[in-house]
C-alpha positions in Angstrom: -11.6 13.3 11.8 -9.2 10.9 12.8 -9.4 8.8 9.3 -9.4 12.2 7.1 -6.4 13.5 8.9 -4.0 10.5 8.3 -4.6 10.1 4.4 -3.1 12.9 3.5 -0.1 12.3 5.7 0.0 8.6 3.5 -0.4 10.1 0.7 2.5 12.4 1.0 4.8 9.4 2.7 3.6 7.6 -0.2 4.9 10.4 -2.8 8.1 10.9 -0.9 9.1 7.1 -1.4 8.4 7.2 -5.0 11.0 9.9 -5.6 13.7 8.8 -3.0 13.2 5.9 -5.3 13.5 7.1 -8.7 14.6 10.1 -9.3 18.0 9.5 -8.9 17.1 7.0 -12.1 15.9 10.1 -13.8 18.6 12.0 -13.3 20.5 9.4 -14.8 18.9 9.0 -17.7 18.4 12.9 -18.3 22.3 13.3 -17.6 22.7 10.4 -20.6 22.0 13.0 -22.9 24.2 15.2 -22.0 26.2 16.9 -24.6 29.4 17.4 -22.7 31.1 15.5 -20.7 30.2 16.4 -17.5 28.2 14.6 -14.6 26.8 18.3 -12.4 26.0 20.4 -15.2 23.9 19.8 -17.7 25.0 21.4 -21.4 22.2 20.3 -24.0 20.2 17.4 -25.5 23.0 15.3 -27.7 22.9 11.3 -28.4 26.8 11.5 -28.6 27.6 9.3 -25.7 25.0 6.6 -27.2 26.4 6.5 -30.6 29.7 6.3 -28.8 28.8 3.4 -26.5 27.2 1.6 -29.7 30.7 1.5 -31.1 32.1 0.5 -28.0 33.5 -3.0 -28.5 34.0 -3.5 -24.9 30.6 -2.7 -23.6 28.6 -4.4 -26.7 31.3 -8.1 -25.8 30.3 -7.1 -22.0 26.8 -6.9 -22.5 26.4 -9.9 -24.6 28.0 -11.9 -22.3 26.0 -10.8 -19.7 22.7 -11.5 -21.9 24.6 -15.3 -22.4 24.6 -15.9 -18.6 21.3 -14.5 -17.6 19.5 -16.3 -20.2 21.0 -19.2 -19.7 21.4 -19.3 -16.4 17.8 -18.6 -16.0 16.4 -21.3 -17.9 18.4 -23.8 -16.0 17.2 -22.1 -12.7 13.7 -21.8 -14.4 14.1 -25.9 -14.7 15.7 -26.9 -11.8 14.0 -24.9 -9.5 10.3 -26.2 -10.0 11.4 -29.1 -10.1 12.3 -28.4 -6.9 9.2 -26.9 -5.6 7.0 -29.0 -7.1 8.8 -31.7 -4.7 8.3 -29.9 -2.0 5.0 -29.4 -2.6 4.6 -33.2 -3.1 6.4 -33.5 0.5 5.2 -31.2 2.5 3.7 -33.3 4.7 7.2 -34.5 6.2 9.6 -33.0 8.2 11.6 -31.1 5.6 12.6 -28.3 7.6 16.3 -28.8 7.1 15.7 -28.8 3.4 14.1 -25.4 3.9 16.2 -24.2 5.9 19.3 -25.2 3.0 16.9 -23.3 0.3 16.9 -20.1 2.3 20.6 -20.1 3.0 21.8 -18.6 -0.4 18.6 -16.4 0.0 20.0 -14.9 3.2 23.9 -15.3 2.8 25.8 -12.1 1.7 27.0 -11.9 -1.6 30.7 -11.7 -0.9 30.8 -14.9 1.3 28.9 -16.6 -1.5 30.9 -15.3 -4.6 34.0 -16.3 -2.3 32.9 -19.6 -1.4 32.4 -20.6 -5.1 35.9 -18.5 -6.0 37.5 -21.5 -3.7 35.4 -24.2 -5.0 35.9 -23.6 -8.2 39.8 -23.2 -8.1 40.1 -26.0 -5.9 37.9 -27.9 -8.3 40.1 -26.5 -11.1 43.3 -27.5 -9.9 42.4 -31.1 -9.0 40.8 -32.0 -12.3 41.8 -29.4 -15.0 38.0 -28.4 -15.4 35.6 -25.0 -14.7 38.4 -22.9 -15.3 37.0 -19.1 -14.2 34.7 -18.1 -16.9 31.1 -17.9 -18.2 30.8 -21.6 -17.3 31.7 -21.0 -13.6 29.6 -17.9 -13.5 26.5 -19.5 -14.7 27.3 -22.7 -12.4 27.5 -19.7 -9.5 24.0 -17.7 -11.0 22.4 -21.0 -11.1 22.7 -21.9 -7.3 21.1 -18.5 -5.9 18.5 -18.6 -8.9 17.2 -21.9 -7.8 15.9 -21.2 -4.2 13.6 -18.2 -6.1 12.4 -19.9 -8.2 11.4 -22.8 -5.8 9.5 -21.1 -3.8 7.4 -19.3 -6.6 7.0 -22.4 -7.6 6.0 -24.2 -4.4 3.9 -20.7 -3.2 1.7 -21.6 -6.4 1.0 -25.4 -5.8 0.5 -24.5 -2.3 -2.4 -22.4 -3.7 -3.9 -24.7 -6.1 -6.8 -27.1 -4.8 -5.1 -30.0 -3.4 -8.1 -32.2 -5.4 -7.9 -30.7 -8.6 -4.7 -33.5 -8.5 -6.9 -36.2 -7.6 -9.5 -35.2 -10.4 -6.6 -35.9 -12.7 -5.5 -39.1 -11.8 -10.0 -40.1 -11.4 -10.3 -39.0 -14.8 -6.6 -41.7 -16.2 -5.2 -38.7 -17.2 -1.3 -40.3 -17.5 1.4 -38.2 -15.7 2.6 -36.6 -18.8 -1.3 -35.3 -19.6 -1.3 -34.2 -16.2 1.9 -32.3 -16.8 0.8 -30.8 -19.9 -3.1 -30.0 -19.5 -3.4 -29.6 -15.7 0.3 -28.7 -13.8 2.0 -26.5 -16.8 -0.9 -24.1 -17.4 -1.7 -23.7 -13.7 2.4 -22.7 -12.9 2.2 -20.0 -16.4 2.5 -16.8 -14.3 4.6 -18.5 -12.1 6.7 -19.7 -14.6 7.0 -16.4 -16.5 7.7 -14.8 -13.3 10.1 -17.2 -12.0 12.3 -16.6 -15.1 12.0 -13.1 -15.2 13.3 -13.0 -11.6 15.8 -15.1 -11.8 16.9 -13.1 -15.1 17.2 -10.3 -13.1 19.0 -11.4 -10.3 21.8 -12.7 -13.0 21.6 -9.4 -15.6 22.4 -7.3 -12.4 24.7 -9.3 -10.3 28.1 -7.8 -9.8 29.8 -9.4 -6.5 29.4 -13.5 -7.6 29.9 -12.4 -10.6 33.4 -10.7 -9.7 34.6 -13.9 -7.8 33.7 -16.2 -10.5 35.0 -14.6 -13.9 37.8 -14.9 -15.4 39.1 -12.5 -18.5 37.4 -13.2 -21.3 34.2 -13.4 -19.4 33.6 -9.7 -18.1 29.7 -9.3 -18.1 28.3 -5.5 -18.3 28.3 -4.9 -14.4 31.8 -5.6 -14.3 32.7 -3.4 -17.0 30.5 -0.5 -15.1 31.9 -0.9 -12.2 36.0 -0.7 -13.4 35.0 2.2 -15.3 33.1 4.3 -12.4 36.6 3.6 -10.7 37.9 6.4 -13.6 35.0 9.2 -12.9 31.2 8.4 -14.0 30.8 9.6 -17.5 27.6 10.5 -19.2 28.8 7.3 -21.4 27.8 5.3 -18.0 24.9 7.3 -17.8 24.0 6.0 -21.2 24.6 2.5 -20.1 22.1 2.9 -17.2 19.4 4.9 -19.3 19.6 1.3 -21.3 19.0 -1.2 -18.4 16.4 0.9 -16.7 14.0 0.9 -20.2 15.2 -2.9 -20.9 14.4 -3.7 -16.9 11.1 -1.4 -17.5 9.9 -3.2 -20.7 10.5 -6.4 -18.8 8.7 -5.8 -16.0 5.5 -4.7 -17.8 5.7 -7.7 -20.2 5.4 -9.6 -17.5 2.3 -8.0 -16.0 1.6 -8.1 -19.0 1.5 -11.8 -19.4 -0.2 -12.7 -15.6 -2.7 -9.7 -16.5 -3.6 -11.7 -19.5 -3.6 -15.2 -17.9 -5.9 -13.7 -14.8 -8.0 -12.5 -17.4 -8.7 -15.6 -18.8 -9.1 -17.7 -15.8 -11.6 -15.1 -14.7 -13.4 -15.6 -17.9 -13.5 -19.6 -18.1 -16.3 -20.1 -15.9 -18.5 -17.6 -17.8 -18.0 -19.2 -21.3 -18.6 -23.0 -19.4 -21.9 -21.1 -17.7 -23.6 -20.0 -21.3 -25.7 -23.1 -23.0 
């Protein structure tokens, strides 16, 4: 009686979350076609505030800068950050704590003391030696180093769950380092790899407060730009805006289930194909 009483009571907790969650996305993409400009009352379907924002030289410089840094930013994360892992993984048997402990710091560390912390370090930097002016190049120097601790641990959280032999098999069968790479370490990290970029893309795409410290003028990414023009009202032009990175975060969130759905499928398969004579 016990068990049949307390599913329904999940079930409705459960339903509950899922629209304190998203429905106040919903209402901003159903507000994004509003024809007037209003943000309470609702008029008529109209694509007037997305034909508007498409000729919006502002918000297309804006967003392309943004796609700039997070791609950019995320492949060097992507790089340096299983690196990273797999060294870790390599090492785990010493006492590396403290080099734990530094990976979780920018994990754990507020936004505004990190975007500050580079702000200084980058005009300091700047006024010594003439370089890193405030820009993209500081902004993806800033992505990069709370990327990288994401990314490692993926990283390391696969290798930890690899067979620990499948690496001696390697070397028994004088497989070279680089075949080892490519044949053996490379396809076993895939959906942490694809996952790995994705969230560090993420965490760059939507960042506003490093961001903020680090930019300079020329280099205003799309958060910015959202975020000096809610200070004027929210229009259904920012509504539009939003409507846009929900689908593009939605698309990229199912391609990359997508992608581990397609690689778990296959792993799942290899033994049957090695079973049949």
């Amino acid at each position: 009686m016990k068990r049949r009483s307390f599913h329904p009571w999940l079930a409705s907790c459960w339903w509950a979350a899922m629209v304190f969650f998203y429905l106040p996305l919903i209402i901003v993409v159903i507000f994004s076609f509003n024809s007037i400009n209003s943000a309470t009352h609702f008029a008529g379907f109209s694509l007037r505030w997305y034909r508007q924002l498409l000729g919006n030289e502002q918000i297309i410089t804006a967003l392309r800068n943004s796609m700039v840094l997070a791609v950019g930013s995320s492949c060097l994360a992507l790089v340096l950050g299983t690196l990273l892992g797999y060294g870790l993984y390599r090492h785990r048997g010493k006492r590396v704590g403290w080099l734990i402990a530094l990976i979780y710091l920018p994990i754990v560390m507020p936004d505004v003391v990190f975007g500050i912390a580079d702000m200084s370090f980058f005009v300091r930097l700047n006024s010594w030696t003439g370089l890193l002016a405030p820009g993209l190049t500081t902004m993806l120097l800033a992505h990069v180093t709370f990327q990288i601790p994401f990314v490692a641990l993926l990283i390391y959280s696969r290798f930890v769950g690899l067979d620990p032999t499948l690496f001696d098999a390697a070397k028994d069968l004088y497989a070279s380092p680089w075949k080892r790479m490519q044949l053996f370490i490379l396809p076993s990290l895939k959906p942490s790899l694809v996952a790995g970029f994705f969230l560090a893309f993420t965490l760059s795409f939507d960042d506003f407060v490093i961001s903020f410290f680090t930019s300079g003028p020329e280099s205003v990414t799309l958060p910015i730009y959202i975020w000096g023009a809610i200070r004027r009202g929210v229009s259904p032009e920012i509504n539009a805006i939003g409507a846009l990175m929900i689908g593009g975060g939605l698309l990229a969130a199912l391609g990359s289930m997508a992608v581990t759905l397609r690689v778990q499928r296959r792993q799942a398969e290899r033994p049957l194909v090695k079973a049949t004579p």
